[in-house]
C-alpha positions in Angstrom: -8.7 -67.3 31.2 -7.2 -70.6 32.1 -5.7 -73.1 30.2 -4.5 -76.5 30.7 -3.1 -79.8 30.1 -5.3 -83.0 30.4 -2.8 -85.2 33.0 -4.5 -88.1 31.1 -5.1 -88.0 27.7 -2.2 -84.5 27.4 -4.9 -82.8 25.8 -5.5 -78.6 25.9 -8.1 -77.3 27.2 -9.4 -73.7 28.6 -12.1 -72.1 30.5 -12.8 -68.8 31.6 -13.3 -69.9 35.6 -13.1 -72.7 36.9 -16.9 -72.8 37.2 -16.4 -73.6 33.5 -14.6 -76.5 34.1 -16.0 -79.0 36.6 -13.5 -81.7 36.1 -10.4 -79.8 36.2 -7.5 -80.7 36.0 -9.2 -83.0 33.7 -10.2 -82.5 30.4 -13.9 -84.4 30.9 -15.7 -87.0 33.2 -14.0 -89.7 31.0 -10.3 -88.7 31.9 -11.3 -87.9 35.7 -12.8 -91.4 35.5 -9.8 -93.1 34.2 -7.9 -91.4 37.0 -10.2 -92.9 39.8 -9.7 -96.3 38.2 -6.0 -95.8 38.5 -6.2 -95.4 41.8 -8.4 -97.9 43.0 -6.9 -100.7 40.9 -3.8 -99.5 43.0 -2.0 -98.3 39.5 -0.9 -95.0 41.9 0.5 -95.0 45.4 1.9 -93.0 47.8 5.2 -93.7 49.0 5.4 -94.9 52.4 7.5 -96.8 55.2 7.0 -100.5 55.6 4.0 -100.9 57.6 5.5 -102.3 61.2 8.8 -100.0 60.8 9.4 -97.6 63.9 9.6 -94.5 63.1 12.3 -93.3 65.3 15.1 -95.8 63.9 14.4 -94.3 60.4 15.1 -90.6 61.4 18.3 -89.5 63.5 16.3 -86.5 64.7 16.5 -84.8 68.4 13.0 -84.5 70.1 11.3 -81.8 70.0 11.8 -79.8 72.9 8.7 -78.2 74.6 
């Protein structure tokens, strides 16, 4: 059995498989939906370094030795 939390809407849900729940970790199409949007309308992001930063002043690592 699995149960879960809708990330969207918080709402409890359960299954037995996965196979009986197509828009997991979603509740439904709607909520899986809503999360798309999100993305998209740029809502979410990944963290990231300034685009044009060299990456070798941010870290004070050693190379990699072969």
């Amino acid at each position: 059995m699995i149960q879960a939390r809708c990330p969207i809407c918080d709402r409890e849900f359960a299954g037995e498989s996965l196979r009986d729940l197509p828009d997991h970790p979603f509740c439904g199409e709607r909520c899986r939906r809503i999360d798309m949007g999100r993305w998209l309308d740029g809502r979410y992001a990944l963290p990231a370094a300034p685009a044009g930063a060299d990456s070798d002043e941010e870290y004070d690592s050693e190379p990699l030795s072969p």
